[in-house]
N, C-alpha and C positions, 0 to 999 in steps of 0.2 A: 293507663289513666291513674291519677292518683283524685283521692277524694280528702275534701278535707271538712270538720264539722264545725260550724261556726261557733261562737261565743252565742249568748242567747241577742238575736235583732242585729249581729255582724256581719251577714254576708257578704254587703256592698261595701263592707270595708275590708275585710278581709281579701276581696280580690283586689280592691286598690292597695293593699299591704302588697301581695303576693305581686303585682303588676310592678308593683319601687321596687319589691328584691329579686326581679330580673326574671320573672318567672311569665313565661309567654303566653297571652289570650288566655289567662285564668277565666271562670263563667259562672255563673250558678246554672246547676241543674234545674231545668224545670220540674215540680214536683206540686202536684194538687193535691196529695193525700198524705206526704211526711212529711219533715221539717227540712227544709231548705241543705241543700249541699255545695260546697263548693267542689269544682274537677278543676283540674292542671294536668299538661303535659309532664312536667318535672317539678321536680322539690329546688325549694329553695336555697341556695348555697350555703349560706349562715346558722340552714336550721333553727331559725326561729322565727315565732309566727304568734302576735298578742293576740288576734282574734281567731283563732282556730281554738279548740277544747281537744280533738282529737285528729290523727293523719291516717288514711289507711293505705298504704305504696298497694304500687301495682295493683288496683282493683278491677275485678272483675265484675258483670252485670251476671246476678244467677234471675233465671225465672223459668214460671211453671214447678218450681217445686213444693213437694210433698213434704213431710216433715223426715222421712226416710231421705225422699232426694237429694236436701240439704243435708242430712246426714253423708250419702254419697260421696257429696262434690266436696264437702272437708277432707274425706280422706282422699279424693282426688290431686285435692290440690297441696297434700301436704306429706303423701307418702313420698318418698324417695327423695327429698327435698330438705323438710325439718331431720335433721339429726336421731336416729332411735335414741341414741344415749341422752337427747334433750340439756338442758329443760328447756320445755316450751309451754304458753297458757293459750288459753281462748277466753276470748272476748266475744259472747253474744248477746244480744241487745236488740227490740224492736223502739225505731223513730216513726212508728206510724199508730194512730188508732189512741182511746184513752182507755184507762184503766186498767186491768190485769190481762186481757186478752192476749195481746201479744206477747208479751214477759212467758205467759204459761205456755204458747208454740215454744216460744226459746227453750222454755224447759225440758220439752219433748222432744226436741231438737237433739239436743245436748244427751239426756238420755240413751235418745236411738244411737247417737254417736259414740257415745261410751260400751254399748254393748257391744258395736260392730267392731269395736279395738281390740276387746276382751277375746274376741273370736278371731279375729283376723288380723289383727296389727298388735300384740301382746307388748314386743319391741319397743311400738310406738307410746305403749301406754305408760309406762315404765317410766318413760323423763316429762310425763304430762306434771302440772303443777299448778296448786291455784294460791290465790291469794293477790295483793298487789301490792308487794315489798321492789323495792328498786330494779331496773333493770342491772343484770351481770352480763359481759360481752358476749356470755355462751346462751343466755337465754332468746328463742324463737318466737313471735307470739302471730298468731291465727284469729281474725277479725271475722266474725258473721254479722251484718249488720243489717236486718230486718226492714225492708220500706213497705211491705204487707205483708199477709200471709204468707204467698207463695212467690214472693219478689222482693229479691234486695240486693247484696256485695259482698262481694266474699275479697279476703285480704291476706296475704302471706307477708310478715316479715320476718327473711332468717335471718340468724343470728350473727354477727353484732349487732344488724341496724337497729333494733330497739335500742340496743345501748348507746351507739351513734348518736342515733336522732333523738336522744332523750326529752330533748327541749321540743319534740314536735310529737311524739309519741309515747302518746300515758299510757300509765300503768292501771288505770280505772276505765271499767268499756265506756264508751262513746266520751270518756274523757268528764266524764261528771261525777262533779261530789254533792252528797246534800249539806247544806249547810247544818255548821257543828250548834245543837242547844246548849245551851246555860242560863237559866234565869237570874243566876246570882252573880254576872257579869255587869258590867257598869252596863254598857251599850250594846248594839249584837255585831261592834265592828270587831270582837274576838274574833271571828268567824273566819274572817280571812288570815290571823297571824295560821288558824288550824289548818284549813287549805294548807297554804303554798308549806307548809309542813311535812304536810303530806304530800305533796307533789315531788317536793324536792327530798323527801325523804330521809330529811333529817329533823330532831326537833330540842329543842331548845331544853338542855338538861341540869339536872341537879347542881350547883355548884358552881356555873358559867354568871359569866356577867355581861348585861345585857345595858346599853345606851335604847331608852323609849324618848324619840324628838317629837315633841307635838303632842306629848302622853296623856295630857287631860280629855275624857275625863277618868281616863285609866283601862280601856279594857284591854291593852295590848301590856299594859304594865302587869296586870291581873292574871294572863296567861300564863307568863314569866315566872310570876311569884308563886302562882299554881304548882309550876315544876319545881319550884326550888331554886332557882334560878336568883341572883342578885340583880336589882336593878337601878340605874340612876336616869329619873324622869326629869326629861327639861319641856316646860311650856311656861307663857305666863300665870297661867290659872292653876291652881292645886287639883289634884287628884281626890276622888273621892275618899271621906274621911277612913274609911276603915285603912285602906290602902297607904294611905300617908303615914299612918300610924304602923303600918309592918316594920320590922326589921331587917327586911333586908331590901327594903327602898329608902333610895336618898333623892329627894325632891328640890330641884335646881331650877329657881323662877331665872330665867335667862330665854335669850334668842336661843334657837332651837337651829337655823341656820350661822350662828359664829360658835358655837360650843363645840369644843375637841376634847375629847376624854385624856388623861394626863399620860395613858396607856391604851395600848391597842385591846381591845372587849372582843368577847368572844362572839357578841351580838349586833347589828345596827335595826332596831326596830323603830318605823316611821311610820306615820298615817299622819302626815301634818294637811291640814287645808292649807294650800298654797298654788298660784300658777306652775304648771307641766314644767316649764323651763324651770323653774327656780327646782325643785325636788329632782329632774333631772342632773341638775348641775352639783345641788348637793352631794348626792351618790356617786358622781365621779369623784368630785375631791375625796373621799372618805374612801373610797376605791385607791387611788392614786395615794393619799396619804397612808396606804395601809394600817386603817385602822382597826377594820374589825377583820375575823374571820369569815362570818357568814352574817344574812343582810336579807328583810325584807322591807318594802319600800314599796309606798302605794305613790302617784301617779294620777292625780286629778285632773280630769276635765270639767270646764264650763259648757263646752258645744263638742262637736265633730270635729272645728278646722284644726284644729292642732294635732291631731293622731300620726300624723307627717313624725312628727317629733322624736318620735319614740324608734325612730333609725338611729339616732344618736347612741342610742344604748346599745344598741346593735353591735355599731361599728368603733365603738369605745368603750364600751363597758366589758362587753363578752370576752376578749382575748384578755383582760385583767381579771379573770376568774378560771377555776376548772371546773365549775358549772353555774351556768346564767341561763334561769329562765325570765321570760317576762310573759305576762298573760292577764286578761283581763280574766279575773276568776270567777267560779262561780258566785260569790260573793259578794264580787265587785259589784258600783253601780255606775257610772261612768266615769270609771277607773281602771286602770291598769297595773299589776303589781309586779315588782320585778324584784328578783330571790336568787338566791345561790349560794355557790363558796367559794371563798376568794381563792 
């Protein structure tokens, strides 16, 4: 069984996602005490999934355990299997219950598991690793995923398939970011250029030069210029004034869909209000015209019907990259953003 964890209120779409990319009688779990799951028999071919936050293969059901016992059944499921020479990480996380309760099992959890390594599996501790820097095709990662106290899913993926499925399996437990603060940002849609940043694991550096389509009233321009980054903002409406006034933005009152940079930029950053198709179709051409290197790109919706759409990107976008994700972020509102590198 594979599990997969929705987008926040995507379940029922998520499985009509997983149902178009060929993936047989996906379901939600029923669940009165944690947050909705989706299962499938198989992952998806394309490896990519907008309304999933996180995948965990091969899942197991653990229950009845103790904080020892889940201790146990990790090194059960991961002795002779994960690599001693690693690296590999753990993801533990409870989706059940509010407040610090469950977090604090996971920590006793964890704990009891780290001792039992120290004693018994020394080997295995060795290439243990934490942090959530990009997947490498040697890295292993081991999912405990909490639905009460003493019941939840336990998950092995060796190594390469986090690097494989990178587009289906984060590098953050259950796939969640908290959204980035700034009070000295125009708006708080910075929040998403940080995400898919951080997802993709790249981020927008000193020196590059950055195309923002749609940039008023600047907070994607803002991020930009934060790093050092050059930037040329096309909307009709200017950018907030401190920002116009930087130096290293050049502010182009023009259509935001006919503008081509006179050179290929190291950046394509968008958050234009616009119908799904149009922002879709923009991102292929600027794909196809090889324009930029690396590229986020938000993906509005008005309703539900259109989410169909976003196969497009799937089946044209992704093999014009050596890395495409697309995901409704934490961030998002009924949106979808889609990132990579060409």
């Amino acid at each position: 069984m594979h599990l997969f964890l929705p987008a926040a209120d995507m379940a029922p779409f998520l499985v009509e996602e997983l149902a178009r990319s060929g993936v047989l009688t996906p379901s939600v779990l029923p669940a009165a005490d944690y947050a909705p799951l989706v299962q499938a028999d198989s992952l998806p071919e394309h490896s990519l999934l907008a309304f999933a936050w996180q995948t965990l293969p091969n899942a197991i059901s653990v229950t009845g355990a103790s904080i020892n016992g889940w201790a146990d059944q990790i090194i059960g499921r991961i002795a002779g299997v994960v690599s001693d020479a690693g690296p590999w990480r753990l993801h533990l996380w409870p989706v059940y219950g509010e407040g610090r309760a469950g977090w604090h099992r996971c920590e006793l959890i964890r704990a009891a598991l780290m001792e039992r390594l120290k004693k018994k599996r020394r080997a295995l501790l060795k290439g243990f690793e934490e942090g959530s820097t990009a997947w490498t095709s040697q890295t292993s990662l081991v999912q405990a995923m909490l639905t009460g106290p003493d019941a939840g899913f336990l998950s092995v993926a060796v190594a390469p398939q986090p690097f494989d499925r990178r587009a289906l399996i984060s590098t953050f437990p259950g796939g969640v970011i908290a959204h980035a603060e700034d009070k000295a940002a125009p708006s708080r849609a910075f929040a998403k250029v940080i995400e898919a940043e951080l997802r993709l694991g790249r981020h927008i550096q000193k020196g590059q030069t950055c195309v923002d389509l749609g940039a008023s009233p600047g907070s994607w321009s803002y991020v930009a210029i934060q790093r050092g980054a050059y930037v040329t903002a096309i909307d009709r409406s200017p950018l907030r004034e401190d920002l116009m006034r930087n130096p290293r933005l050049t502010f182009q009152q023009a259509d935001a869909f006919k503008f081509r940079p006179p050179q290929p930029v190291d950046w394509l950053i968008c958050d234009i209000i616009a119908a799904p198709q149009r922002s879709i179709d923009l991102l292929l051409e600027w794909l196809r015209e090889g324009q930029m290197s690396q590229f986020i790109v938000t993906i509005k919706f008005k309703g539900t019907e259109e989410y169909a759409l976003l196969d497009q990107l799937k089946e044209q976008a992704a093999p014009l990259c050596s890395d495409f994700r697309l995901m409704r972020l934490c961030a998002n509102k009924n949106e979808v953003t889609a990132f990579g590198v060409v």
